[in-house]
LOZA-784146 format. One record per atom (N, C-alpha, C): x negated, y negated, z negated. Coordinates in steps of 0.05 Angstrom, whole numbers, plus 5000, padded with zeros to 4 digits. Each point is the difference from the previous one (the first is absolute). Layout:
XYZ...
//
This chain:
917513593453498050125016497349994986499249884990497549894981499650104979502250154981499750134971500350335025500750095019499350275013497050005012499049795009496150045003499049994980501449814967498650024982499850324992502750054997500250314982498650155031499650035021498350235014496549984988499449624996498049994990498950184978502049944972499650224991499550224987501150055017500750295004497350075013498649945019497750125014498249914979499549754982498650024974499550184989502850044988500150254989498950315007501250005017498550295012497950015005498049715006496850115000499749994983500249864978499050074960500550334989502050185016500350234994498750155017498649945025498650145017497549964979498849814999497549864984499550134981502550024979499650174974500150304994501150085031500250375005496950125003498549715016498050115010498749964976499649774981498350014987500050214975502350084996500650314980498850215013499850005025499650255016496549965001498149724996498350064995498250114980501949944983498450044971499750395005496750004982499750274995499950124977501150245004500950164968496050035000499250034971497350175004500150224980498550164992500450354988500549844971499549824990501049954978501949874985502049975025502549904995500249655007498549934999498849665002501649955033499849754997499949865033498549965008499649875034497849774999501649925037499249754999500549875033499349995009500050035024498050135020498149725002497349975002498349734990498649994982501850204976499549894977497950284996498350024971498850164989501550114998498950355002501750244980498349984972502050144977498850024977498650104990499350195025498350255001498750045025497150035001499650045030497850305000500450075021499050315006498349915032497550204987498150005029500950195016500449995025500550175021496650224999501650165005498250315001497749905023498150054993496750025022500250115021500749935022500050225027496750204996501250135003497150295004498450015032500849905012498850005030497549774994497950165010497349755000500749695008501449955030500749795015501750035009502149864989503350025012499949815025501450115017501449705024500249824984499149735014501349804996502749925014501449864987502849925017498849765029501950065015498249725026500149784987498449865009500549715004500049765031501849754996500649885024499049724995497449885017499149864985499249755027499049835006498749735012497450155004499449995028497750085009497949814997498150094989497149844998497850184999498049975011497350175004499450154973500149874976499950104978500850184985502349935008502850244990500050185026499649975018499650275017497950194991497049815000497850094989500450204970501249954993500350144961502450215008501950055016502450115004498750314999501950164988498850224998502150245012500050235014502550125010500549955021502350035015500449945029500749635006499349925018500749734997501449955034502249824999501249915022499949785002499549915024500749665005502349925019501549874984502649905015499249745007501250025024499449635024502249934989500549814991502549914997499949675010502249895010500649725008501649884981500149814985501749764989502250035012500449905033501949855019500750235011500350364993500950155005501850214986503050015013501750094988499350374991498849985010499050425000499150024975497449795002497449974980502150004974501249824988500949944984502550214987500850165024502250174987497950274994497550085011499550204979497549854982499049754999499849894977501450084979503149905006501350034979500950334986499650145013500850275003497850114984497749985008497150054984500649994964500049625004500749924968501950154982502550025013502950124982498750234993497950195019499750274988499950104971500650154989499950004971497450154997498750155018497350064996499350105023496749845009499450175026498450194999500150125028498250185001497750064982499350244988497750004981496949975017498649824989498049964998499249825027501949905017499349885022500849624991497649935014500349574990500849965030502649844998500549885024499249715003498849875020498649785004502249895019500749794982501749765021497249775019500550035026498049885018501549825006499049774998501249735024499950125030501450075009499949945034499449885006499949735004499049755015498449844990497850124976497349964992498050155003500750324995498450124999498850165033499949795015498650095026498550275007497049944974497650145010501950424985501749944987501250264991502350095019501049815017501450065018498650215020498349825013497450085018499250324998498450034970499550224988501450205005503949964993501450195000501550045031499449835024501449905012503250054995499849804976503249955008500349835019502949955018500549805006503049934989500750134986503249884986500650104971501849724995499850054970503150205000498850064966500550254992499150234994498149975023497950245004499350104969499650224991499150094986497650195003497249954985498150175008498750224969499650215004499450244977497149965011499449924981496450085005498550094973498250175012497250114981498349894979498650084991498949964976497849845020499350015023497749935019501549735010501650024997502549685018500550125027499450294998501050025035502950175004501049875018502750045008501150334994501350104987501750224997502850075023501249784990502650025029501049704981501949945027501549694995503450175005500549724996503149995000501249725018501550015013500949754997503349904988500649864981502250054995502849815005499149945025502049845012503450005001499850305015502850064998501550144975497050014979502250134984498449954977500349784986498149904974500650054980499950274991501150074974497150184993500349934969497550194982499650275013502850175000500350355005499249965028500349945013499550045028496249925000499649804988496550014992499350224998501150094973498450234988500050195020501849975011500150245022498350105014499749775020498449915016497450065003500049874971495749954994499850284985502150204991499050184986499250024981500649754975499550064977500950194977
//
């Protein structure tokens, strides 16, 4: 019984050293001059990407820790998400936000403490987290969201209209 867990052992050895080494063949890049390189590593050759021609391109979003400062300097549309620690909502489009592979162009999303940031609660009257608020270049309210029952990024964007 003991040389059949050894040999399943392995055997599943085995097969991740061949998963391991498929992927790592599969990283390497050909470049125009026949060369390799790993993904990490230098190419042997490097080329500047072409100059966008548009005066001021979008910026891609950003999702960031709210502070007076960084609100203050934020440029574009800006939202403030209430979010709670000790809430399961908060945290699943937390996480939903993060995984994005890119947000919305040109909008900074501000992660708010819920249960610090009072005098911005007040402001926006929220009274529950999740809430999401779109506001102006003035700080004044555009439309909110709340995203309780349904805490996903797309349903944001939706929502607030970005």
């Amino acid at each position: 019984m003991k040389i059949l867990y050894i040999g399943a052992a392995i055997a599943t050895v085995v097969a991740s050293a061949s998963i391991y080494l498929f992927m790592i063949a599969k990283d390497d890049a050909v470049q125009e001059d026949g060369s390799t390189s790993s993904q990490g590593a230098p190419a042997t050759e490097s080329k500047q990407a072409p100059v966008a021609s548009s005066p001021s391109p979008l910026k891609a979003g950003v999702y960031q820790t709210y502070s007076d400062a960084a609100y203050a300097e934020a440029k574009g549309t800006r939202v403030l998400f209430f979010h709670a620690p000790w809430c399961s909502q908060c945290r699943a489009l937390d996480k939903d936000i993060v995984e994005q592979a890119e947000l919305a162009q040109d909008v900074t999303i501000f992660k708010v403490d819920y249960d610090t940031a009072t005098e911005l609660r007040k402001k926006y009257d929220v009274t529950l987290q999740t809430t999401l608020v779109r506001v102006d270049q003035d700080g004044a309210k555009v439309r909110n969201y709340v995203a309780y029952d349904r805490p996903t990024y797309q349903n944001m964007v939706y929502e607030l209209g970005l």
